[in-house]
N, C-alpha and C positions, 0 to 999 in steps of 0.2 A: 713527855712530848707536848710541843705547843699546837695547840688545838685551834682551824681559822675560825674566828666569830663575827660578828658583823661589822666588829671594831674595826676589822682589818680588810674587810671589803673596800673595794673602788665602787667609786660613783657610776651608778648606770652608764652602761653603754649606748651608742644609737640602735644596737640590732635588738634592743629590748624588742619585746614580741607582744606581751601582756603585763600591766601594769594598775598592781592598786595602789593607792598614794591615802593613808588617814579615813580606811573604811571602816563606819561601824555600824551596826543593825541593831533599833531597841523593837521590840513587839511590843507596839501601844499596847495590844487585849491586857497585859499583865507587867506593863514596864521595866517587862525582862530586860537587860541590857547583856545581847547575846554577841558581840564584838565592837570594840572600841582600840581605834588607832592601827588599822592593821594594813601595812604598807609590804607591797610584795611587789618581785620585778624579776619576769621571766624571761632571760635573753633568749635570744634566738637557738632551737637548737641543745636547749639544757634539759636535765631532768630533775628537778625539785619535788622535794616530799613537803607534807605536813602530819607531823603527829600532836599527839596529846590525849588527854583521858576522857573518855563520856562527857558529852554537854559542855567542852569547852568552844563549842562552836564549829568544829569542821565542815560539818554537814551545811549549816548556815551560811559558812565560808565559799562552798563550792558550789552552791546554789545560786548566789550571787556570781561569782567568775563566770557561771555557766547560763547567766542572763534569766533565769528564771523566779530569781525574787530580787525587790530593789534594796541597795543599798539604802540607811538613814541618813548617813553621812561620809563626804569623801567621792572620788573617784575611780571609776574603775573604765579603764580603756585598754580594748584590743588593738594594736598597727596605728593608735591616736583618735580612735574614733570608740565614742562611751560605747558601753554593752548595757543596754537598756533590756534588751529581750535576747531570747535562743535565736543562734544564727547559725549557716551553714560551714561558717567559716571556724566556728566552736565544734570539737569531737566528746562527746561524753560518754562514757562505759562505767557501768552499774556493778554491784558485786553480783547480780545476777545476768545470766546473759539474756533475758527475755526474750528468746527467738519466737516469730509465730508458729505454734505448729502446724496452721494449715497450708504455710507455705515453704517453698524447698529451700535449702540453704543458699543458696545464689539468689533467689527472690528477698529471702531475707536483707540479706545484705545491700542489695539494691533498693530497699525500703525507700531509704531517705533521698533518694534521686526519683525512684516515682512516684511518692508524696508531695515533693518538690516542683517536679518540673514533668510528669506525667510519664507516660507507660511508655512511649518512644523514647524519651531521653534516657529512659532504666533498659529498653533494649539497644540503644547504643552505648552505653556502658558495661556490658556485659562482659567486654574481654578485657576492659580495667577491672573488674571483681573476679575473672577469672587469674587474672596477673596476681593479685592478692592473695585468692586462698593459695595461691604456689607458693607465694612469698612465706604462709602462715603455718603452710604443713596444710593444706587440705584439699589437696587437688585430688580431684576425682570424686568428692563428694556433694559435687552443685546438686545433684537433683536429692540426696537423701533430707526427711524432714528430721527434725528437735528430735521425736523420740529414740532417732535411729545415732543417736549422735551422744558421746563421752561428754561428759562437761567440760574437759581437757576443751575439745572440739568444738565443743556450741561455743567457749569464751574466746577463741580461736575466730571464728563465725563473726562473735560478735567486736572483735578488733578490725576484723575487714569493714563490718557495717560501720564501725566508725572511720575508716581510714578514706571511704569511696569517694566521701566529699573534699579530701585532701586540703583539712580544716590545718589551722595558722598552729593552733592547741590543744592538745590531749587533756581532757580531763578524767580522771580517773578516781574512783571511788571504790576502792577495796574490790579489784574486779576478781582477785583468785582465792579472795577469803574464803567461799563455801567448798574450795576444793582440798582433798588433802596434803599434806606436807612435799610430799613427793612433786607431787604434778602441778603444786604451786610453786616448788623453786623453779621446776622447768621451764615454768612458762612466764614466771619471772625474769631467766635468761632470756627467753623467746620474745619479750618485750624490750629488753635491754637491747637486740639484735634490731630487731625493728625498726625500733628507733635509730638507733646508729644510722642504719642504713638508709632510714628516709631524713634522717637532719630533721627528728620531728620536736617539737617543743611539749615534752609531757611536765605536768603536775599532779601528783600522788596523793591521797590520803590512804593513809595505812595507821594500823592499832600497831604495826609489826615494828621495834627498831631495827632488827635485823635488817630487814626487808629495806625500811629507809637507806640505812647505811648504804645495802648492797646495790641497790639501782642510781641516788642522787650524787647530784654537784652538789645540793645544798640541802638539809633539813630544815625547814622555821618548825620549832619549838613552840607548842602552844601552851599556854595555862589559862583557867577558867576564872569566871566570876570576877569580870567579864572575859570575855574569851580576847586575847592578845597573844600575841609573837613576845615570849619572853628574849628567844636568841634565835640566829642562822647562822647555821653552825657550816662550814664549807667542807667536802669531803675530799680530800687529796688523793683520792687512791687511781691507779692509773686505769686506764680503760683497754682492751674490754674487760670489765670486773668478772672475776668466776667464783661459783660456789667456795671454791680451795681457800679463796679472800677472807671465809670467815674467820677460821682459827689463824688468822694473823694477829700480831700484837699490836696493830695500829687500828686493825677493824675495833678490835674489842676496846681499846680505848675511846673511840668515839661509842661507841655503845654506852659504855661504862659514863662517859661523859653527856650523854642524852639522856639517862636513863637519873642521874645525877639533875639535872635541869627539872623530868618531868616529877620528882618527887617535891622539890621544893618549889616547884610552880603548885601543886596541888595544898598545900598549907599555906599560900598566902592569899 
């Protein structure tokens, strides 16, 4: 089976969304050179993975997309306007859900609007974050706090806290790694759903190929030293994707074929 690679991609479209064009990060303290040349472009509405192994730079990768450290070289622009810093119009989720515990799960989730623009604008929002946890599976639990709450649920919580601001881009960082097998396919579907439903523009890092396969349009292929986009590999599989997709024979080919990239990107 012929597998899509970037050979075979078309040239951006106009509804790109987020766009790096030749980014790379050296850390003067030790003239690490922790990404070099990494062009990425997330159309409107897609969902893109990145994988690859320990220290090939992910984390540095989505640090920068997520405005929170600068690029050394290159471009990085949201809707045509650079990402110098965190913005509201940027969603980010953590593999942890760090809710506060001393506040209830609808205040949580309301954080970044009363942070933002004060305590009245978080209580007129309040029946947008109640629209949410309905959307998320959590209605009826606005007033319980973190302790009272499944991890299923708090990471549940914390998709709403990112979705309130009804940001341009999902960033996403390993958000159902700490949970187990089970409750992370589910909620893996439950992301997949989500999205659909809102036309939201996600980017993934996951250690999982599975996981890649099973949610994106597209995987970029990382390999280290320095950290670059060896391939983006395009996922043909039809939507909506379900668990049953994995013991297909086209799922496990692109597996087999990522899994293929990330050994020989680690010996060169």
């Amino acid at each position: 089976m012929a597998l899509a690679t970037s050979e075979q991609v078309d040239a951006p479209s106009a509804s790109t969304v987020y766009r790096l064009e030749n980014v790379g990060k050296v850390y003067q303290r030790n003239a690490l050179v922790a990404l070099k040349g990494v062009s990425i472009d997330l159309p409107e509405g897609s969902f893109s993975s990145v994988i690859g192994s320990s220290g090939c730079g992910k984390s540095t990768l989505l640090k920068i997309m997520a405005g929170l450290l600068p690029a050394t070289s290159g471009t990085v622009e949201l809707r045509g306007t650079p990402v110098t810093k965190p913005r509201p119009d940027i969603g980010m989720m953590f593999q942890q859900a760090t809710l506060l515990p001393w506040r209830t799960t609808i205040d949580n989730i309301l954080l970044p609007i009363s942070m933002r623009e004060g305590k009245a604008a978080a209580k007129a929002a309040r029946e947008k974050a109640e629209a949410l946890m309905d959307l998320v599976g959590i209605k009826g639990f606005e007033a319980a706090y973190a302790s009272q709450l499944s991890g299923g649920m708090a990471q549940r919580a914390a998709i709403c806290r990112m979705l309130i601001t009804e940001p341009a881009v999902l960033l996403l960082d390993e958000p159902f790694s700490a949970l187990d097998e089970i409750v992370r396919d589910f909620m893996n579907m439950e992301l997949q759903r989500i999205c659909m439903e809102r036309n939201a523009t996600a980017f993934l890092v996951t250690h999982s190929i599975a996981e890649a396969v099973l949610l994106s349009d597209t995987v970029y292929v990382m390999a280290p030293r320095p950290g670059r986009v060896i391939e983006e590999v395009k996922i043909e599989l039809p939507r909506p994707r379900t668990l049953d997709m994995t013991t297909d024979p086209m799922f496990g080919d692109y597996v087999r074929h990522i899994r293929r990239l990330l050994d020989e990107g680690s010996r060169t």
